[in-house]
C-alpha positions as CSV (number, residue, x, y, z in Angstrom):
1,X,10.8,3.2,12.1
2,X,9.7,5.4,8.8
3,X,7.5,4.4,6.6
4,X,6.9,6.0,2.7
5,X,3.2,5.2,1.9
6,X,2.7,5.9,-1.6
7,X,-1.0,5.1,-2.7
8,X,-3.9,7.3,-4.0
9,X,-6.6,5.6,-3.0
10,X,-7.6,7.5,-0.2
11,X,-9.7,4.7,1.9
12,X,-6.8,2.6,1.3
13,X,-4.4,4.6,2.3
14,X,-6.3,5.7,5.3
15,X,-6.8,2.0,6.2
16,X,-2.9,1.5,5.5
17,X,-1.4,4.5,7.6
18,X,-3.8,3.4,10.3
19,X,-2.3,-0.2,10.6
20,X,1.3,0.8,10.5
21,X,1.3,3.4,12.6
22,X,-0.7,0.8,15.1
23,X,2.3,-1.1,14.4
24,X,5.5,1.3,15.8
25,X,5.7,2.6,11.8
26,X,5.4,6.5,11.4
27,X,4.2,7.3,7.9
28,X,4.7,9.6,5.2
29,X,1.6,9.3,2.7
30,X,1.9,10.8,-0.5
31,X,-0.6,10.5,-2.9
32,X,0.8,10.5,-6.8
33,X,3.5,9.4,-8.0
34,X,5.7,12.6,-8.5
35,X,5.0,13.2,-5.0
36,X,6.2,9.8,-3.6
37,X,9.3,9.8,-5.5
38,X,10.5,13.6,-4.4
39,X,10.1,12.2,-0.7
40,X,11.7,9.1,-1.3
41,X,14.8,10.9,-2.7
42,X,14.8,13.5,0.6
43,X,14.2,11.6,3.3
44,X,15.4,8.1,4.6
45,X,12.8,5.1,5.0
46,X,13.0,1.8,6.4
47,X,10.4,0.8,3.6
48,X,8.7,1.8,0.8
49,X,4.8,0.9,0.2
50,X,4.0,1.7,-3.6
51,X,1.1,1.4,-5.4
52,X,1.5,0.6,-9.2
53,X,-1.6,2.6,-10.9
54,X,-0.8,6.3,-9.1
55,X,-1.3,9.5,-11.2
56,X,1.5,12.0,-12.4
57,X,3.8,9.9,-12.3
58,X,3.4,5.7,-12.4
59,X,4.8,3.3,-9.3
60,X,6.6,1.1,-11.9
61,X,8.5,4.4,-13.0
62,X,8.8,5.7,-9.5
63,X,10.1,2.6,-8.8
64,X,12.5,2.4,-11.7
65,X,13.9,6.0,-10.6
66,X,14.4,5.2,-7.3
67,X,16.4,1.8,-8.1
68,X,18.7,3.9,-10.8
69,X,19.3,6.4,-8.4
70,X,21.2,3.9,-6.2
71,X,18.4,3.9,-3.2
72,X,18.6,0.4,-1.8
73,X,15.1,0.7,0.4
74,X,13.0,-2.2,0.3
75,X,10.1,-1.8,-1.3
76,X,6.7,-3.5,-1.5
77,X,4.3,-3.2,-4.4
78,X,0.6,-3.3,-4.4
79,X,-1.3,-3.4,-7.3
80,X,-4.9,-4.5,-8.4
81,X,-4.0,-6.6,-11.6
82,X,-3.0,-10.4,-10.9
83,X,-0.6,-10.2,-13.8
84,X,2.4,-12.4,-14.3
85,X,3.9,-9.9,-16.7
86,X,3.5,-7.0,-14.4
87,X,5.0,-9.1,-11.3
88,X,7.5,-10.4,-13.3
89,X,8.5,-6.6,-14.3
90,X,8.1,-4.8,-11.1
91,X,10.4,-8.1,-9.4
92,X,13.0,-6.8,-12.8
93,X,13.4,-3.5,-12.0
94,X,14.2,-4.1,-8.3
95,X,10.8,-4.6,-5.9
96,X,11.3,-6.2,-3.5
97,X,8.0,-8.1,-3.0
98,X,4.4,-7.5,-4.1
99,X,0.9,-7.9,-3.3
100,X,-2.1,-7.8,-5.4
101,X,-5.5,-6.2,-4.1
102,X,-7.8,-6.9,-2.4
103,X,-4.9,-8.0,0.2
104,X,-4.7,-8.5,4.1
105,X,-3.9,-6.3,6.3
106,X,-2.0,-8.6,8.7
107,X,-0.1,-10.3,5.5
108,X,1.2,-7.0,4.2
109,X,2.7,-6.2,7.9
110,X,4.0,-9.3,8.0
111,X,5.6,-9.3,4.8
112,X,6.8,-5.6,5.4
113,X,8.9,-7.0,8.5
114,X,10.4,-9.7,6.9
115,X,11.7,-6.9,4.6
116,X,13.0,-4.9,7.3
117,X,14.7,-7.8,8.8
118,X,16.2,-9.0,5.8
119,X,17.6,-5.4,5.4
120,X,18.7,-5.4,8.6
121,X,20.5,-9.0,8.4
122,X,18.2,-10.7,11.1
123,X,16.5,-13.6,10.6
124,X,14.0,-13.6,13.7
125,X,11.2,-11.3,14.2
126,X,11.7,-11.0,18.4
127,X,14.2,-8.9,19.2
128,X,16.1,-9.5,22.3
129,X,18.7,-7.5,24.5
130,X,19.8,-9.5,27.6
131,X,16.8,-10.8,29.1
132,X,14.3,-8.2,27.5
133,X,12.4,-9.1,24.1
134,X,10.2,-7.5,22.2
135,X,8.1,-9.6,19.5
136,X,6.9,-6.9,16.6
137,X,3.9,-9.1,15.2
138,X,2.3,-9.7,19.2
139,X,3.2,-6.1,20.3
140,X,4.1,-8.2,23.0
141,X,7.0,-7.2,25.3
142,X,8.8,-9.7,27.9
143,X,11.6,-9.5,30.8
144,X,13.1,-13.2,31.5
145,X,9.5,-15.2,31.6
146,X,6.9,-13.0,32.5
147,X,4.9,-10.2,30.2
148,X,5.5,-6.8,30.3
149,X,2.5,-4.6,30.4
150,X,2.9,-1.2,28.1
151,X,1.3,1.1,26.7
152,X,1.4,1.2,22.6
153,X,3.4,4.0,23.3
154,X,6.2,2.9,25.4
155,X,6.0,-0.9,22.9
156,X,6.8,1.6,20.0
157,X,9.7,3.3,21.7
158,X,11.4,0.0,23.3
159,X,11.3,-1.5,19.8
160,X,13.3,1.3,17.7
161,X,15.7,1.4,20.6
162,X,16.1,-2.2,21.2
163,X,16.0,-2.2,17.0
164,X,19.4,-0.3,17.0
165,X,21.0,-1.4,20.5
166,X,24.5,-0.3,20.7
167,X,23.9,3.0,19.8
168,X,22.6,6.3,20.8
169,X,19.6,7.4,19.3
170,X,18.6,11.1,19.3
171,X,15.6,12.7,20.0
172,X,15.2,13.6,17.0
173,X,15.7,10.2,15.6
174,X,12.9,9.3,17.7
175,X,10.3,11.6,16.9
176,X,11.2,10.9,13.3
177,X,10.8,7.2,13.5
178,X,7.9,7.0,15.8
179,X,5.9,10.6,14.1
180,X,4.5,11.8,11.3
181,X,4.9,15.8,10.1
182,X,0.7,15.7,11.2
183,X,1.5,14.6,14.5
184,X,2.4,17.1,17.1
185,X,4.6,16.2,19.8
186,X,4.8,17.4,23.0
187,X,7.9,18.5,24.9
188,X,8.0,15.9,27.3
189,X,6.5,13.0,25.6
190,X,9.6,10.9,25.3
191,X,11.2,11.7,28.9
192,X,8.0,10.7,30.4
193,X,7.8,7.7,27.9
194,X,11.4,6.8,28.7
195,X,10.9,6.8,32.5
196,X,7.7,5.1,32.4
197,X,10.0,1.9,30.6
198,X,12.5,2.2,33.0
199,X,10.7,1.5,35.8
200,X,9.1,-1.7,34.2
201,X,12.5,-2.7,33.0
202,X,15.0,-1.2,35.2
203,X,16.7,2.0,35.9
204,X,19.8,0.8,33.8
205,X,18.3,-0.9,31.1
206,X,18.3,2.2,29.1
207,X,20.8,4.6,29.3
208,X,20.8,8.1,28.5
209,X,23.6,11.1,27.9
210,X,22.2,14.5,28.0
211,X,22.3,15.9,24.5
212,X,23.1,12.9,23.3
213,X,20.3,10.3,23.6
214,X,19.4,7.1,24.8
215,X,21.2,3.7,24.2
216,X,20.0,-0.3,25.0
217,X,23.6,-1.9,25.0
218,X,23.3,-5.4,22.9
């Protein structure tokens, strides 16, 4: 699941990219304001992070561009004034949510979830597909009672699939999702990754057509 990071502080936004991307979230981190809006208008994102106080271009405008262009994305404010009038503004012109700073790390991934999950019409934050679940905010996975050891790796990939059981999801898709454009892949990285699940989960729990991609049926 992709992530637009759009902050200019670069310790933060180190710090932020880190924790997401810990979390099964590849990031795109743009640092101005210009910058963050050009990729939120090219590219699709389950989220948007968005600092108000960027240069070139402000998050309140970048924000108010990206709601009158018809872009839907949730989107998550952060900014370092504790100011009703700001809240109430950003809240106006179509955020989402916000947080001020100094902030948590674990309450802006929580929140960020919620945000998904509300986008996505669910109201839980497990995720379950017959008698496999995955819970997001544990990394934890689980097949009927007992834990399922992973790698962060294979966590990340069982989630985006599970995430959109019912349908095939490319390669591509994947590598989109899951990786950032600094982020190499290797050829084999999601075979490998794929086969290493199914052997903790089953041979059938994830099914595959060649060209097409690989499926979790609901």
């Amino acid at each position: 699941m992709r992530v637009l990071l759009v902050e200019d502080d670069n310790i933060l936004g180190s710090s932020l990219k880190k924790a997401l991307e810990k979390h099964a979230y590849g990031v795109d981190w743009m640092r101005d304001g210009e910058s963050g809006l050009e990729a939120a208008e090219h590219s699709h994102f389950a989220a948007v992070v968005l600092d108000i106080n960027l240069p070139r271009l402000g998050g309140m405008e970048v924000l108010r561009r990206i709601r009158q262009r018809g872009n839907s994305v949730p989107i998550l404010l952060l900014t370092a004034l504790d100011s009703v009038r700001q809240k109430v503004e950003g809240l106006d012109e179509g955020a989402d949510d916000y947080m001020v700073k100094p902030f948590d790390l674990d309450e802006l991934l929580a929140r960020l979830r919620a945000l998904i999950r509300r986008r996505d019409g669910r109201t839980e934050s497990v995720i379950r597909c017959g008698d496999v679940e995955v819970d997001p905010s544990a990394m934890v996975a689980r097949k009927g009672s007992a834990q399922v050891h992973t790698t962060a790796k294979e966590f990340h990939l069982l989630k985006l699939l599970m995430e959109r059981s019912g349908r095939y999801v490319t390669k591509n898709d994947i590598e989109y999702a899951l990786y950032d454009a600094e982020n190499t892949v290797e050829s084999n990285t999601i075979e490998v990754t794929i086969y290493n699940l199914r052997k903790k989960l089953g041979t059938d729990f994830i099914k595959s057509i060649r060209g097409v991609g690989y499926m979790i049926e609901r």
